[in-house]
CHARMM-style PDB file with segment names, atoms N, HN, CA, C and O in Angstrom:
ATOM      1  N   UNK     1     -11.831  -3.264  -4.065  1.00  0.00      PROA
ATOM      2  CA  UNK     1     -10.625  -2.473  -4.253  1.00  0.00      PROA
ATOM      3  C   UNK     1      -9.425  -3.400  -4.271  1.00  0.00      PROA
ATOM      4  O   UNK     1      -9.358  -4.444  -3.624  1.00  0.00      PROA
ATOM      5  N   UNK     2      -8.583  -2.974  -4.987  1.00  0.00      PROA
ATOM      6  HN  UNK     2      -8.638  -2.125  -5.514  1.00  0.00      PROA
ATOM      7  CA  UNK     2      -7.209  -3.624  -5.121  1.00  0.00      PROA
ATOM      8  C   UNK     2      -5.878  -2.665  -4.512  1.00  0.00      PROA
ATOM      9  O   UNK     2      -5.657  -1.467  -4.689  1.00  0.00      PROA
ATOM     10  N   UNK     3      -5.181  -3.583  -3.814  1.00  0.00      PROA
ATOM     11  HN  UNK     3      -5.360  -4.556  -3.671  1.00  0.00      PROA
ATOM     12  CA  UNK     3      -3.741  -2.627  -3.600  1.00  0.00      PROA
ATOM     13  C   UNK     3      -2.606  -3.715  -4.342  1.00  0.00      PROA
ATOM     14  O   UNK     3      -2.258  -4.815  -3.914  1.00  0.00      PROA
ATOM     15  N   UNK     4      -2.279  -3.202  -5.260  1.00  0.00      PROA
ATOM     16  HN  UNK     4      -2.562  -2.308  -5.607  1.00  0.00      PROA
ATOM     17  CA  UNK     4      -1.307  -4.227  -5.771  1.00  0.00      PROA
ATOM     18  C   UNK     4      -0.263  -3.015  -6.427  1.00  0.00      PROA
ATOM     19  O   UNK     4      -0.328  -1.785  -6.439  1.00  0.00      PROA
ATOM     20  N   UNK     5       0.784  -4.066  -6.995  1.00  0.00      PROA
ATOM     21  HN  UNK     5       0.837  -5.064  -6.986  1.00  0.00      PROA
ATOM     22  CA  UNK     5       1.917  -3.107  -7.843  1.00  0.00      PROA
ATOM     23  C   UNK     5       1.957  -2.913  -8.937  1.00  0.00      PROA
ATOM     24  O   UNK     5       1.294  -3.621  -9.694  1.00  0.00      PROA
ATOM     25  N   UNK     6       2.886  -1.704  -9.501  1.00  0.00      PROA
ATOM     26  HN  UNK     6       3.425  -1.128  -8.886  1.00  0.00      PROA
ATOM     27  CA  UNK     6       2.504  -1.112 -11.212  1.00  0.00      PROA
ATOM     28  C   UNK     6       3.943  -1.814 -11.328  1.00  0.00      PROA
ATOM     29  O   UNK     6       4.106  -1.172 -12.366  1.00  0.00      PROA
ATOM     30  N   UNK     7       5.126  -2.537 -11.215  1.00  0.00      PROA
ATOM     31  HN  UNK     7       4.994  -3.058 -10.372  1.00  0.00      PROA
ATOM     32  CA  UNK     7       6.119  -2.581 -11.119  1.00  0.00      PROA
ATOM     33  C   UNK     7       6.647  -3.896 -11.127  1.00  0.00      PROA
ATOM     34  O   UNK     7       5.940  -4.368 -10.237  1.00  0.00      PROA
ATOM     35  N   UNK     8       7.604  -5.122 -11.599  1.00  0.00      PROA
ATOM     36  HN  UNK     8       8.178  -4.739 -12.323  1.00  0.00      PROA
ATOM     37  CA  UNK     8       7.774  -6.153 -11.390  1.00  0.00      PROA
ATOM     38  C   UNK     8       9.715  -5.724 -11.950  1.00  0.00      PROA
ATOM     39  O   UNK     8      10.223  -4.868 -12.676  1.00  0.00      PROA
ATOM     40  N   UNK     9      10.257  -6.918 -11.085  1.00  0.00      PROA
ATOM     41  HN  UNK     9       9.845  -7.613 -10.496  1.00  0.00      PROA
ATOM     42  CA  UNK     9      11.626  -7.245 -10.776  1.00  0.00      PROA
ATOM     43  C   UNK     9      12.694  -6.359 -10.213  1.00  0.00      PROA
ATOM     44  O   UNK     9      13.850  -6.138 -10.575  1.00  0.00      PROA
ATOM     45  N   UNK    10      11.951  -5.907  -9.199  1.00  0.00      PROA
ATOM     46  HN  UNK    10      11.012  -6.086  -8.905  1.00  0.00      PROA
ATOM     47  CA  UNK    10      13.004  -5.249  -7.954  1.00  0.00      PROA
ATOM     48  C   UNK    10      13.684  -6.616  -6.833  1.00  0.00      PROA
ATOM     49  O   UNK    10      13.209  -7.631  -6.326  1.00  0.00      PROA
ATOM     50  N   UNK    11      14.509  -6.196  -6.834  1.00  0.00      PROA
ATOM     51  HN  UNK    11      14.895  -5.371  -7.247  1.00  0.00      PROA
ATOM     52  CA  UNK    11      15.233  -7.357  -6.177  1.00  0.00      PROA
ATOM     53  C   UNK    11      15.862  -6.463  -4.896  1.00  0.00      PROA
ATOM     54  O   UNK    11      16.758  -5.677  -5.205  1.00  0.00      PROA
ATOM     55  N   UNK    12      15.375  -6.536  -3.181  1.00  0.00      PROA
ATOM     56  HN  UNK    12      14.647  -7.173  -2.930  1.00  0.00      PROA
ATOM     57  CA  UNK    12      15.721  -5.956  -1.937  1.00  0.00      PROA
ATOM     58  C   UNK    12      14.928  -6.574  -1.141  1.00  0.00      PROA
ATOM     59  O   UNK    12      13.804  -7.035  -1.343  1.00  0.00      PROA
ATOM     60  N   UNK    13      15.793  -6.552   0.083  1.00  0.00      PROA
ATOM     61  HN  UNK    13      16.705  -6.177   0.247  1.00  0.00      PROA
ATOM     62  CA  UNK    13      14.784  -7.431   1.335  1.00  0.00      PROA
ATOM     63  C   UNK    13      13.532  -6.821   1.273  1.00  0.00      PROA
ATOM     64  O   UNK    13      13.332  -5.630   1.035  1.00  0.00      PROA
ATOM     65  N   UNK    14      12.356  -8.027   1.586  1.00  0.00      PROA
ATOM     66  HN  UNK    14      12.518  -8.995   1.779  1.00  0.00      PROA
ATOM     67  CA  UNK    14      11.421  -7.153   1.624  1.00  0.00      PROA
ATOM     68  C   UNK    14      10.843  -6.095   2.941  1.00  0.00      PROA
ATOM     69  O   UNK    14       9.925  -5.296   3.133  1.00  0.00      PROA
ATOM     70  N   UNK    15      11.446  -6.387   3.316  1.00  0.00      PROA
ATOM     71  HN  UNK    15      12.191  -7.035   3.160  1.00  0.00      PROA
ATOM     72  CA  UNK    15      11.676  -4.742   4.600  1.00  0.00      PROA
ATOM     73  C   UNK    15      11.668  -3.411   4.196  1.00  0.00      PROA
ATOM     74  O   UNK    15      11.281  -2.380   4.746  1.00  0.00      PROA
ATOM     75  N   UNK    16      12.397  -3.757   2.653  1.00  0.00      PROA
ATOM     76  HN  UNK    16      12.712  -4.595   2.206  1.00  0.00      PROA
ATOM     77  CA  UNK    16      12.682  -2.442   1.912  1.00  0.00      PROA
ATOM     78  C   UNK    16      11.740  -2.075   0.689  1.00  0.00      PROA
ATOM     79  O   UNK    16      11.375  -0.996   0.223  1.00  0.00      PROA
ATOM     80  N   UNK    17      11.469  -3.508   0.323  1.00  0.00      PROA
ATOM     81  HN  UNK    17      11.766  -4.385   0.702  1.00  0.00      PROA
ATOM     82  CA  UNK    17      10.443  -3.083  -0.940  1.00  0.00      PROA
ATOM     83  C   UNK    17       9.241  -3.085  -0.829  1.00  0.00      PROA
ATOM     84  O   UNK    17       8.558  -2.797  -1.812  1.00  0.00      PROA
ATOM     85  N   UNK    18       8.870  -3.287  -0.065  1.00  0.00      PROA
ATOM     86  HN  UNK    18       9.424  -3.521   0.734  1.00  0.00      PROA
ATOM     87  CA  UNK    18       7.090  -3.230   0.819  1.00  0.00      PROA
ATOM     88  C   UNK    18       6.673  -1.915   0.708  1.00  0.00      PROA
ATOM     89  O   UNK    18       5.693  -1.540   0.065  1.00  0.00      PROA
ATOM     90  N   UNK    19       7.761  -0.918   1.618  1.00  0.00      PROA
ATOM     91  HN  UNK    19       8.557  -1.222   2.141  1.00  0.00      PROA
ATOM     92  CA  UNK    19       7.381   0.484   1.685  1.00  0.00      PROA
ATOM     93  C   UNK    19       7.485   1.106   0.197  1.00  0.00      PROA
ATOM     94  O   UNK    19       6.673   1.896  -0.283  1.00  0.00      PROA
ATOM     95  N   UNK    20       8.333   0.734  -0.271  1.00  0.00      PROA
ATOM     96  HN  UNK    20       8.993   0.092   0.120  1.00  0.00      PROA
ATOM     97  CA  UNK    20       9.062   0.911  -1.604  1.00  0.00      PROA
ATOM     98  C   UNK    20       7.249   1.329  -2.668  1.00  0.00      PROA
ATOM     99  O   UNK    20       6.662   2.306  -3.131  1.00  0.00      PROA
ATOM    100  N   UNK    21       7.074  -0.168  -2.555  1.00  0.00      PROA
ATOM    101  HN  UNK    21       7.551  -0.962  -2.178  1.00  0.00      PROA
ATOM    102  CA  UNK    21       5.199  -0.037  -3.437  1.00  0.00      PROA
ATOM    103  C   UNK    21       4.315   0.187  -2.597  1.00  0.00      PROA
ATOM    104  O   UNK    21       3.135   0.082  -2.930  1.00  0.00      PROA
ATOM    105  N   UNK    22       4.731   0.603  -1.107  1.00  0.00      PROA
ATOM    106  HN  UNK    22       5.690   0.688  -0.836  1.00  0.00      PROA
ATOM    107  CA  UNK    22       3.040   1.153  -0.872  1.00  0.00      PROA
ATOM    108  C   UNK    22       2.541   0.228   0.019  1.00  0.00      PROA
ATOM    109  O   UNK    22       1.404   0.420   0.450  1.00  0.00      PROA
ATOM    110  N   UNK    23       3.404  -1.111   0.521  1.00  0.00      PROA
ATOM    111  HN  UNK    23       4.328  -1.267   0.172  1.00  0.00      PROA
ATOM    112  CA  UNK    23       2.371  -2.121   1.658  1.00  0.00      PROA
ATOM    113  C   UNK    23       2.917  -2.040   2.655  1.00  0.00      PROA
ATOM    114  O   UNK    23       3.873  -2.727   3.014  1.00  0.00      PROA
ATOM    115  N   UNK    24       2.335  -1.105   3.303  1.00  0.00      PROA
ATOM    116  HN  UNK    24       1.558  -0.547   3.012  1.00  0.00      PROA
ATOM    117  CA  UNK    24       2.254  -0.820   4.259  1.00  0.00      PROA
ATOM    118  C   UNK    24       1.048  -0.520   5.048  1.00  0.00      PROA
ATOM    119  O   UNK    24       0.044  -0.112   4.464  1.00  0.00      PROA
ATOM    120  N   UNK    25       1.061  -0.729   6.658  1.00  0.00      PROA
ATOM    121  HN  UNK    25       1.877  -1.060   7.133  1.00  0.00      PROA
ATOM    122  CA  UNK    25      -0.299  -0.650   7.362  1.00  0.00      PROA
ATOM    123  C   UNK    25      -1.062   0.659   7.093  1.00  0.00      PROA
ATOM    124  O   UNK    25      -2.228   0.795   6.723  1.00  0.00      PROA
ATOM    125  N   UNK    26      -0.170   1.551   7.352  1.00  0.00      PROA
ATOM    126  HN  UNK    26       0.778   1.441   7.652  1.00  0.00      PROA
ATOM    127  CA  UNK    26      -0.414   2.647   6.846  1.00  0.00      PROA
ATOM    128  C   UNK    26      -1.322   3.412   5.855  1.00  0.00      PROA
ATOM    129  O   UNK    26      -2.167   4.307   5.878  1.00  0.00      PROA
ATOM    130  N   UNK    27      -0.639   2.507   4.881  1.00  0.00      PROA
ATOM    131  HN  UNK    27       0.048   1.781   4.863  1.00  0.00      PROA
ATOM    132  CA  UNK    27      -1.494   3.098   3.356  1.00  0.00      PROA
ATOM    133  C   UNK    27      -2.773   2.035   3.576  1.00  0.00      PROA
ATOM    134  O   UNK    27      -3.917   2.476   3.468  1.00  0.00      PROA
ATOM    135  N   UNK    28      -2.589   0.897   3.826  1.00  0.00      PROA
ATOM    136  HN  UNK    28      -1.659   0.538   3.914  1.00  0.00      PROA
ATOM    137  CA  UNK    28      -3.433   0.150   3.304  1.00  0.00      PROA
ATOM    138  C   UNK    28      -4.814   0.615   3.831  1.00  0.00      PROA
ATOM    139  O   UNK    28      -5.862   0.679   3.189  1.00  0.00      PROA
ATOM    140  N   UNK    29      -4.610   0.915   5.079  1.00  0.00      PROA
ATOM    141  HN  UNK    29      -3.758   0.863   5.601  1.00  0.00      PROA
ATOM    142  CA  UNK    29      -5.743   1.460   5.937  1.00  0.00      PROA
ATOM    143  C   UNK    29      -6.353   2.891   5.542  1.00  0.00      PROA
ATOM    144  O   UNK    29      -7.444   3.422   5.750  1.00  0.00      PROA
ATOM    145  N   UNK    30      -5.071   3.320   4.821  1.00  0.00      PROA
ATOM    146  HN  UNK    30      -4.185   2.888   4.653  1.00  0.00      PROA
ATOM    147  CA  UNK    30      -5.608   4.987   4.396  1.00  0.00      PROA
ATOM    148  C   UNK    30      -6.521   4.412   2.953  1.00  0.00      PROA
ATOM    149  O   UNK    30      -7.574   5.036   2.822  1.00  0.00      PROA
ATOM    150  N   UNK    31      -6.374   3.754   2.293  1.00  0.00      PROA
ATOM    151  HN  UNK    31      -5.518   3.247   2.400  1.00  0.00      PROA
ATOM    152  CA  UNK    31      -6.517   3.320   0.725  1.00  0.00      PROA
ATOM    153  C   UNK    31      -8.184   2.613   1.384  1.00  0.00      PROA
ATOM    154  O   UNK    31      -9.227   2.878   0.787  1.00  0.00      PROA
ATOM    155  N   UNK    32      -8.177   1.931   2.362  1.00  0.00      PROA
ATOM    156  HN  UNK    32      -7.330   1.716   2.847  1.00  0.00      PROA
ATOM    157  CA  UNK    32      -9.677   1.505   2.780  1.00  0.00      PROA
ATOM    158  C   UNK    32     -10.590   2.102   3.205  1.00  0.00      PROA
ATOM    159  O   UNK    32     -11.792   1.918   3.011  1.00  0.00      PROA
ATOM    160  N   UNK    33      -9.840   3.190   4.083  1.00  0.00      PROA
ATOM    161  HN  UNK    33      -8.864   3.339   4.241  1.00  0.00      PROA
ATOM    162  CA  UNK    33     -10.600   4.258   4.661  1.00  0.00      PROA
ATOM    163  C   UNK    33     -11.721   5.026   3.242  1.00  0.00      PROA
ATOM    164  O   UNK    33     -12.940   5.187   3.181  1.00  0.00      PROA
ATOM    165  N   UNK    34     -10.190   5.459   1.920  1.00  0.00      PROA
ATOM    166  HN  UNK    34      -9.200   5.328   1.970  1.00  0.00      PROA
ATOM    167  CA  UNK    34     -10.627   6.006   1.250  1.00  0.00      PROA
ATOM    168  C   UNK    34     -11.917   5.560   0.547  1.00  0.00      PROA
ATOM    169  O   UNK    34     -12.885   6.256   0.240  1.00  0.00      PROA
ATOM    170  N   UNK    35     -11.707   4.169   0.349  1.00  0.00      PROA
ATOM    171  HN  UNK    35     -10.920   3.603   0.598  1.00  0.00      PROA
ATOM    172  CA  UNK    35     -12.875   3.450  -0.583  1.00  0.00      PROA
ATOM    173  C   UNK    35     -14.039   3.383   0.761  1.00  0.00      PROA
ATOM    174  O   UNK    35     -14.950   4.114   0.371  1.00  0.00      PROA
ATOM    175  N   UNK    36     -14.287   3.033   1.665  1.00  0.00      PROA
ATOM    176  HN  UNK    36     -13.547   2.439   1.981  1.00  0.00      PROA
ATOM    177  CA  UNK    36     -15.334   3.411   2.478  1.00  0.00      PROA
ATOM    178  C   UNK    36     -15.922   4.206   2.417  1.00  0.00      PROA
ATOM    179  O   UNK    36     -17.142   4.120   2.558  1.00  0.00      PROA
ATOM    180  N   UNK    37     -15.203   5.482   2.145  1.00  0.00      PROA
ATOM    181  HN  UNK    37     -14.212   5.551   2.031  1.00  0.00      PROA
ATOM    182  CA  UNK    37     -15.692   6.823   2.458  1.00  0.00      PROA
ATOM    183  C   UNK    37     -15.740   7.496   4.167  1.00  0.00      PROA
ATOM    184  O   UNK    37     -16.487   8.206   4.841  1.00  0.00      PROA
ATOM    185  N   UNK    38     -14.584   6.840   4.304  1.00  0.00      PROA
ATOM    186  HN  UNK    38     -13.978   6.263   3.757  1.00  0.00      PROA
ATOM    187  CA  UNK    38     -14.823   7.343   6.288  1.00  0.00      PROA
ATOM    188  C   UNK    38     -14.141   8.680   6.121  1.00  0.00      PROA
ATOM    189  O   UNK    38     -13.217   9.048   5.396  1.00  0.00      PROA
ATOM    190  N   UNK    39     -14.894   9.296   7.028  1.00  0.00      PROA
ATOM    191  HN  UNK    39     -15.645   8.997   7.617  1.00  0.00      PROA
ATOM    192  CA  UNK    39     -14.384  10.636   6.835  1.00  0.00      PROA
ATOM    193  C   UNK    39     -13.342  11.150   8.052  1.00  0.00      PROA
ATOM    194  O   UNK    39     -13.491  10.692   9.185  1.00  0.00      PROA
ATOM    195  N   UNK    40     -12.329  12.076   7.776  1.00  0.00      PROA
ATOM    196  HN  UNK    40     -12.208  12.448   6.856  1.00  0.00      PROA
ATOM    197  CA  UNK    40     -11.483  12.451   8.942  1.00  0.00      PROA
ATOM    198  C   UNK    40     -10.501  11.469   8.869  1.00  0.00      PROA
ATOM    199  O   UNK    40      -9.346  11.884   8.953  1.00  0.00      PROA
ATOM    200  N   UNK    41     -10.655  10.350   8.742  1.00  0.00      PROA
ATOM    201  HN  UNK    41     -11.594  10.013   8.673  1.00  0.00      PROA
ATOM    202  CA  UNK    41      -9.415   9.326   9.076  1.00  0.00      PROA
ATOM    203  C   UNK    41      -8.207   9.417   8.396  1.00  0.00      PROA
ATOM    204  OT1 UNK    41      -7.290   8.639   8.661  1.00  0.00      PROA
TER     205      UNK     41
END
């Protein structure tokens, strides 16, 4: 699986543009969960 971006030349701290595309602990863990197949999580 890949988590990458559909998007190139945003210019903001990246504090701001992380959440902005999605990298976050959050997703990333939801996006792994998903490809696992764990269920409930």
């Amino acid at each position: 699986a890949i988590v990458g971006m559909t998007g190139y030349g945003e210019s903001a701290p990246a504090d701001k543009l992380f959440p902005f595309f999605g990298f976050t602990a959050e997703n990333i863990v939801a996006k792994a969960h998903k490809v696992l197949g764990v269920k409930g999580a």
